[in-house]
N, C-alpha and C positions, 0 to 999 in steps of 0.2 A: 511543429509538433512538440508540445511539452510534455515528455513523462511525468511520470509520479508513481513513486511505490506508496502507495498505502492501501490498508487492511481495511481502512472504513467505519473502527469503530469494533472488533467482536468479543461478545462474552463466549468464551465456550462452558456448558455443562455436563458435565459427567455422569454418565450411566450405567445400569449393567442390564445386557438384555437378558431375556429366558435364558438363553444358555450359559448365562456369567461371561460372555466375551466384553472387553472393555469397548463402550463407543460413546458417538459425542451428540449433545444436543448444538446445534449454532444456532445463537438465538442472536439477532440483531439490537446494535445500542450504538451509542453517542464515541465519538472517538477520541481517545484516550486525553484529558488534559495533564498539559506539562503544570509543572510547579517544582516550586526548588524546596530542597528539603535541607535540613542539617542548618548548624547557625550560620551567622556573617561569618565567611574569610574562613567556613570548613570546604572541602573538597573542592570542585573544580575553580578555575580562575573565574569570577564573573566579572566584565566589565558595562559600562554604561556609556563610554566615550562613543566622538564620533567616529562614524566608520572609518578605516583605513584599506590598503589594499592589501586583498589577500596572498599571503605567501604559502602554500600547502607542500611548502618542503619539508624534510625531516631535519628535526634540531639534531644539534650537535651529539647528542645521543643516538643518533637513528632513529628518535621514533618519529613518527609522525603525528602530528599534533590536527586535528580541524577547529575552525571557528563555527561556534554548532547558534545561530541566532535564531531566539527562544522570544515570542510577540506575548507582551505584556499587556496589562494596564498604564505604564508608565510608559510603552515604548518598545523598542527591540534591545533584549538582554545579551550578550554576547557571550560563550564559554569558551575559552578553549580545553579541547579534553585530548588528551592522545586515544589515538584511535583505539585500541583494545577497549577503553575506559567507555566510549564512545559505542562502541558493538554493544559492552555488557549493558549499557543503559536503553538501547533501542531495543533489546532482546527483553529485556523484563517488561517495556511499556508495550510490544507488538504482541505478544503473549499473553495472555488473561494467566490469573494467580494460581486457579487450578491446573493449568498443563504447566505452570513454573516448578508446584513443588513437587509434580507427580516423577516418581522414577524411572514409570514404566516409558513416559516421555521425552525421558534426556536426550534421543538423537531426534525430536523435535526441536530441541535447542539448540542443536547443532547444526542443522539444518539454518534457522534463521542465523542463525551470525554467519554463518557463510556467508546467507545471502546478502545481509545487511554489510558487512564488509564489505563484499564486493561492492553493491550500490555505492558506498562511503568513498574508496576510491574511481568507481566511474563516473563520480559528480564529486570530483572539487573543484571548488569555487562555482558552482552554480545557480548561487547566491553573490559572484561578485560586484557586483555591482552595487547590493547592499551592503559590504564590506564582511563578509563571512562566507563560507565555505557551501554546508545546507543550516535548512532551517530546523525544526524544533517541530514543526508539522505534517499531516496528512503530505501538503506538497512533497514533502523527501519522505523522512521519517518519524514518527513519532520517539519520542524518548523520554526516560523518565532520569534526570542528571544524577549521579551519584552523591550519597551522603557520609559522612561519618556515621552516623547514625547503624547504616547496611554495611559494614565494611567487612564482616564476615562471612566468605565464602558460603554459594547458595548451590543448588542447580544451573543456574543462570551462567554465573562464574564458572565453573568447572566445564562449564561446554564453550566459551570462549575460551579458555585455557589448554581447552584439546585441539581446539579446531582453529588455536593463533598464526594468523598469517596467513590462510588459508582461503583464498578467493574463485572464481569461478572463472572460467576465461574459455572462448573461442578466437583461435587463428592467434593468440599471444595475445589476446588483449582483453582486458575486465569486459564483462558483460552490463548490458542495463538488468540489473536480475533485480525485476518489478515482481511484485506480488500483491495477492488480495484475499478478502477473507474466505467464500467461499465461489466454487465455478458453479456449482447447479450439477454437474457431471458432463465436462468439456470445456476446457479453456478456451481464450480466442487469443488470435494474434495480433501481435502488435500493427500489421499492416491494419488488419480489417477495423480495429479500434482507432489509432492516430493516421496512419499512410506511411507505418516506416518501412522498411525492408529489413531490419535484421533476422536472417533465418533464426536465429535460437527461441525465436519471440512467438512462434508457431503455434498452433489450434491443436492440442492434443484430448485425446477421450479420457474422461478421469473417471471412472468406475470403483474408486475407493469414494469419493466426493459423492456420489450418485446411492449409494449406499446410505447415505445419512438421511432421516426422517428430513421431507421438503421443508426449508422455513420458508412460507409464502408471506408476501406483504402487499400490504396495499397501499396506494398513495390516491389522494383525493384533490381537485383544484379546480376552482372555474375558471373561464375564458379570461375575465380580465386582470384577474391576479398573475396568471402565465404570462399576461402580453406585456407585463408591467416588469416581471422577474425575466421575460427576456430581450427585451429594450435594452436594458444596458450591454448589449452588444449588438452593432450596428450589422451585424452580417444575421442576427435572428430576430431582428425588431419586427414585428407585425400588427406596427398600429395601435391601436387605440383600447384592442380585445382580438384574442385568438378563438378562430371561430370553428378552424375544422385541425386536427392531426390523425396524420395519414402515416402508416409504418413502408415506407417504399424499398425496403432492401433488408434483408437479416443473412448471418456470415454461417459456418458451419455448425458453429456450437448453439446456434439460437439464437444469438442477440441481435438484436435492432442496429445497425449500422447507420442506416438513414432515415431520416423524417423530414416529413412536408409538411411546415408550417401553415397554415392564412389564415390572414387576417384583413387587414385593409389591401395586403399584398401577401402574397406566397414565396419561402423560402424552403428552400432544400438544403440541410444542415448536417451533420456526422449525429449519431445519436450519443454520443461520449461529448460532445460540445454540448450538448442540449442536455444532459443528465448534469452535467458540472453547471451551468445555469440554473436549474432548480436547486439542483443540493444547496446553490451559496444564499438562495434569496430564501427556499425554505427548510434548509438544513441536511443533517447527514441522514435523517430517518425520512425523505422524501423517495426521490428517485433512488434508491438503491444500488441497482445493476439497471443493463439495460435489456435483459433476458425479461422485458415487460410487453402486455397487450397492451392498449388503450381504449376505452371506450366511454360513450359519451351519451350524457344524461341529462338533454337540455341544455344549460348552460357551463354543466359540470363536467370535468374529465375524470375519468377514474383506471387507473394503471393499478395494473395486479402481474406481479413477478417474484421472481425467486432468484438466490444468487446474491451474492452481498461484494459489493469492490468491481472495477475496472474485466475484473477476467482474466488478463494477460498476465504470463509468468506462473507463478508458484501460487499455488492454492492449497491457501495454510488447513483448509478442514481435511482436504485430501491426501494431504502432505503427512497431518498428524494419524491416520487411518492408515497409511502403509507404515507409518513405524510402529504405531500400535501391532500393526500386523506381522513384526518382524522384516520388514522391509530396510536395509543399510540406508543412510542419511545420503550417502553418495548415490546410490539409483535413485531416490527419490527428487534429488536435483536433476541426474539425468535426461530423467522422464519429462520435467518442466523444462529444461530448458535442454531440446535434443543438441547433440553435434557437441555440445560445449565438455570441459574436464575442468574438476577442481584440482589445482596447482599451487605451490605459494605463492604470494605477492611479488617476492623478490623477480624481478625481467620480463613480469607482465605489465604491459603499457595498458595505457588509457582509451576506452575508446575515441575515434576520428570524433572530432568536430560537428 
């Protein structure tokens, strides 16, 4: 099972309804691209050497530094950033511009860097083998690296500065605290999505999420473009042209768990394996969530759903709706991820292998 915290790409738009209460539009887009900002040899370390092996200890200062490897044109860029620097930079790209500079949002930001912390220390080096820590991607996190340019305390800043050091943990040890952009109104669990067993990764009802006007999407594909985008994995290869999909199991919150492929042959496959196949061959705005129907129009498929990201963990539309709502950034992690407490970093371990 590989996690992955990512958002999936969200703009949020700001509204006000009939009665002036502050809410959001989630409107689906492209996921955030990295780029480095500020001149040569300003802010973080960039290297271009070859890999080496990862150390994720704290330098002689105490802090703790990651190698954050950033996929180019040219290759894989390497930064090392200490972690705060590291939080405040995944917190301004996981966040659209509008909930960065609004005030009424700042324990939205608080919120994410918790989270993003935490993630940051429950994956070092999960990248090593590449020679860095995480990547620069949807796969971990998205991030935008810091510049000279920004060095001016923001919103952004000031909620990493309140909430430094401050990570999430069950039973003493960091959590995987995955998140995505919106649930539809009910998260799903990390079991029913990958097969893991962590309790904190639970299927909870979100009726702040549910609240939000539906963004519905569609995705459109014929038979053999699918059988071609799912070929390159031998455990969903179905031949030549996929000729039927069948939805064989959905989890509490609505999504698709299973699907039955055929084609020249029939497989039975996770529907979070088969959503990650589409999205790489036809992008982030394809399969979105897996809170989709299917149906079929000749030789055409046609998937209509709602729901943007994986589902499991934090559900940043619903997350930002109880703080808007006056809700503390602490219940609001709570709630995502039950049984857990946020602690300092300081004598929480990693989690198991």
């Amino acid at each position: 099972m590989a996690l992955s915290a990512t958002s999936v790409g969200t703009a949020f738009v700001r509204r006000r309804s009939p009665a002036g209460r502050a809410a959001l539009l989630l409107l689906p887009g492209l996921a955030a691209a990295c780029a480095f900002g500020g001149a040569p040899g300003a802010g973080p370390r960039v290297t271009v050497t070859p890999p080496r092996a990862v150390s994720p200890a704290p330098s002689a200062d105490g802090v703790l530094t990651l190698r954050v490897g950033i996929a180019g044109e040219r290759g894989v860029r390497i930064l090392d950033l200490p972690l705060e620097d590291y939080v405040l930079a995944v917190v301004r790209a996981e966040l659209p511009s509008g909930v960065l500079a609004d005030p009424a949002a700042a324990g939205m930001l608080e919120v994410q860097a918790i989270v993003s912390r935490t993630f940051a220390i429950a994956n070092l080096g999960r990248h090593r083998a590449e020679g860095f820590d995480v990547c620069g991607g949807t796969h971990c996190q998205v991030l935008r690296p810091p510049d000279a340019a920004r060095a001016a305390p923001d919103e952004a800043a000031r909620a990493v500065a309140a909430t430094r050091s401050l990570v999430i943990a069950h039973e003493g040890r960091a959590i995987q605290a995955l998140f995505h952009a919106a649930c539809g109104g009910h998260t799903a669990s990390g079991a029913s999505v990958w097969g893991g067993s962590e309790p904190y990764l639970a299927a909870v009802p979100d009726s702040f999420c549910s609240r939000l006007p539906a963004q519905a999407w569609t995705f459109e594909a014929d038979g053999a473009s699918l059988a071609r985008a799912l070929a390159s994995s031998p455990a969903m290869d179905v031949g030549t042209g996929l000729a039927r999909i069948d939805i064989t199991e959905r989890d509490v919150s609505g999504r698709v768990t299973r699907v039955a492929l055929t084609g020249s042959r029939t497989v039975s496959v996770r529907a979070e394996a088969f959503r990650g196949a589409l999205r790489t061959a036809f992008g982030e705005r394809s399969l979105r969530s897996t809170r989709f129907t299917v149906a079929q129009d000749g030789r055409r498929f046609i998937f209509q759903g709602t729901g943007l990201g994986h589902g499991v963990g934090l559900c940043q539309a619903g997350a930002l709706e109880r703080i808007l709502a006056g809700v503390s950034p602490a219940d609001v992690i709570a709630h995502y991820f039950p049984g857990t407490r946020v602690m300092p970093a300081d004598g929480v371990g990693r989690p198991a292998p």
